[in-house]
C-alpha positions as CSV (number, residue, x, y, z in Angstrom):
1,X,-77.2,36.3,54.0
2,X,-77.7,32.9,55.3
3,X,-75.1,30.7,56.2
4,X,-75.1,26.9,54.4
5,X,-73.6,24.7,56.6
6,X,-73.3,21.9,53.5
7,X,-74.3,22.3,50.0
8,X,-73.5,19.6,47.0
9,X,-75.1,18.1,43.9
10,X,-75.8,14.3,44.4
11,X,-76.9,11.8,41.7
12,X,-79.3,8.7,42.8
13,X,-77.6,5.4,42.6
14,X,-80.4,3.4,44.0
15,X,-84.0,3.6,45.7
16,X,-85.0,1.7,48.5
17,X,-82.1,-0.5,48.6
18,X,-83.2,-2.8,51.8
19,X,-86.5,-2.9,49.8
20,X,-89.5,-0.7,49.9
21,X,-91.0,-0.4,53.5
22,X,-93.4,1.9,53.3
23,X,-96.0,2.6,50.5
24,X,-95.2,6.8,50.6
25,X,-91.8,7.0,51.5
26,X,-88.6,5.6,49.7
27,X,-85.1,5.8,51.1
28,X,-82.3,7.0,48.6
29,X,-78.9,6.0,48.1
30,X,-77.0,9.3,46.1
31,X,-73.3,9.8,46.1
32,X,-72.5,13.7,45.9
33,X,-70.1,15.5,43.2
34,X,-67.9,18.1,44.7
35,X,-67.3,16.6,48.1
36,X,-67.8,13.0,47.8
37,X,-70.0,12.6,50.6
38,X,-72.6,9.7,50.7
39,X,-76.2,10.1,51.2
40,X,-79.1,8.2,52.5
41,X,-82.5,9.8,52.8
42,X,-85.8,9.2,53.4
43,X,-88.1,11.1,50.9
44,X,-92.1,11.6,51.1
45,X,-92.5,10.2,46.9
46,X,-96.2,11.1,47.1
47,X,-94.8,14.6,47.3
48,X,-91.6,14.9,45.8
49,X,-91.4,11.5,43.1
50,X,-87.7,10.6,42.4
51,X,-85.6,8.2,40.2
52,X,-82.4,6.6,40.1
53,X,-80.2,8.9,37.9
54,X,-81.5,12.0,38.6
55,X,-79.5,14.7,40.1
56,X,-80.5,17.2,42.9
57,X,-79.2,19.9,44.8
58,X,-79.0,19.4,48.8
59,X,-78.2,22.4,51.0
60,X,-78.5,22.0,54.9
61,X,-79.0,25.3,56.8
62,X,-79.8,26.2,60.5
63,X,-82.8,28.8,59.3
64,X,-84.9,29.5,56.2
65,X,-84.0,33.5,56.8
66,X,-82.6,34.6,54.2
67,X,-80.7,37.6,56.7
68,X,-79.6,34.4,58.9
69,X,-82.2,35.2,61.9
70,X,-81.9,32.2,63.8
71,X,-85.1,30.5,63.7
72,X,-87.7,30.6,65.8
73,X,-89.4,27.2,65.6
74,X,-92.4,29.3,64.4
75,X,-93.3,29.3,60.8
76,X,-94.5,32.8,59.9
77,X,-95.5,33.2,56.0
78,X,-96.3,36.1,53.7
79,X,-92.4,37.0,53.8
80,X,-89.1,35.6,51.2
81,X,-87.3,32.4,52.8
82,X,-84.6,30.3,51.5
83,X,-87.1,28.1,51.1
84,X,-88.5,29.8,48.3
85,X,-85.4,28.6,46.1
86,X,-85.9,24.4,46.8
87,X,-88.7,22.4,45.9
88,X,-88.8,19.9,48.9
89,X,-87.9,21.5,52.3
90,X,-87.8,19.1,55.9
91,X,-87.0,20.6,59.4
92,X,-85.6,18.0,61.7
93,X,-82.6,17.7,64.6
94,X,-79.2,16.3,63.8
95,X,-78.7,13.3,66.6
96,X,-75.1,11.3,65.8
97,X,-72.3,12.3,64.9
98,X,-69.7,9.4,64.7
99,X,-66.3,8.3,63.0
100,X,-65.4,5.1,61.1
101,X,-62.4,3.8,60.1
102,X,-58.8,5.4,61.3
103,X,-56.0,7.0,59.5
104,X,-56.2,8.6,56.4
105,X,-59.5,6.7,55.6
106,X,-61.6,8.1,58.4
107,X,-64.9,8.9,57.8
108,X,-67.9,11.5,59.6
109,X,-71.6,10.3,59.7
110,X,-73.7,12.7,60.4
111,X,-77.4,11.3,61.1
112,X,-80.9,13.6,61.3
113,X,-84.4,12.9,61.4
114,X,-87.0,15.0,59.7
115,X,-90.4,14.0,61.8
116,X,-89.0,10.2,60.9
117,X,-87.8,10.5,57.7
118,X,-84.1,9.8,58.3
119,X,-81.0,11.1,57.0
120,X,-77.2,9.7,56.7
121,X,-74.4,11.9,55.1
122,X,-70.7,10.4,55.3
123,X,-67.7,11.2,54.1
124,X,-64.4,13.8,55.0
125,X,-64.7,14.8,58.6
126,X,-63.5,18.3,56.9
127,X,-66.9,18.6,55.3
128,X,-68.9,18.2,59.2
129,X,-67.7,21.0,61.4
130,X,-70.2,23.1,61.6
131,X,-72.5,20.3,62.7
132,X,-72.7,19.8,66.2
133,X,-75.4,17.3,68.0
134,X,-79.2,18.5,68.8
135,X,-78.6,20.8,66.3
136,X,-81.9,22.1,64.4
137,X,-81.4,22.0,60.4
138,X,-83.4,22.8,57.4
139,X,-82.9,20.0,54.5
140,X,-83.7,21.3,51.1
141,X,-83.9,20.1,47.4
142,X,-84.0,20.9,44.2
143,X,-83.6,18.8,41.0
144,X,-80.8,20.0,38.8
C-alpha cells in the first residue's frame, strides 16, 4: 500500500487573490480541516474548473503505485494507480522548505512546482516531516 506523505480536506476561500494572471490558470487560496494547514495552488481551470466554497480532497504522495514502487519517472498505462481515485493529478519537485515565526507559533512552508504551476502548504512543522527538498511528489484532487 502506498504511503501518503499528507492528506486533508480543504475548502476554497478565494481565487486568484493577487488577481487573475493568466487566462487558463487560477491560483487558490483553501485553508484545510483536520490539520489546519494553508494552501495556495495553481490549478489548470480549463481542466479542472473550481469555485470558492467548494471542498476537495488533497493527498501528496512520492508514487502513483498503489504497492508503493518508487517511481520511475516513466509513465507506463494499462495497469491500477492511485491515480485512478483523484480527478486532477500533477507531478512536480518540492524546492523550499522554510520556517516563520518562533516559539509556539512557528510555522513550515513547504513550496512545489508542478511544470510551473506552484504550490504553498503552511502550517505545524509536525505535519512536514516526511518532506525533504528535491523531493519528487504526486499532487492529487478530488472534490468532496
Amino acid at each position: 500500500m502506498v504511503e501518503l506523505l499528507f492528506e486533508d480536506i480543504f475548502t476554497i476561500t478565494r481565487i486568484d487573490p493577487d488577481g487573475k494572471k493568466f487566462d487558463k490558470v487560477s491560483r487558490i487560496e483553501a485553508h484545510s480541516e483536520q490539520f489546519d494547514m494553508h494552501m495556495l495552488l495553481d490549478v489548470n481551470i480549463d481542466v479542472y474548473p473550481v469555485s470558492v466554497g467548494e471542498k476537495f480532497t488533497v493527498a501528496l504522495a512520492p508514487t502513483l503505485s498503489l504497492d508503493g514502487t518508487p517511481d520511475t519517472g516513466y509513465f507506463t498505462g494499462g495497469r491500477k494507480s492511485l491515480a485512478d481515485k483523484y480527478e486532477y493529478v500533477m507531478y512536480g519537485k518540492l524546492y523550499k522548505i522554510s520556517e516563520e515565526g518562533s516559539g509556539a507559533n512557528v510555522k513550515v512552508e513547504i513550496y512545489a512546482s508542478y511544470g510551473g504551476l506552484l504550490m504553498l502548504l503552511k502550517g505545524d512543522p509536525s505535519n512536514a516531516t516526511k518532506f525533504e527538498l528535491d523531493q519528487r511528489l504526486f499532487l492529487l484532487m478530488r472534490k468532496v
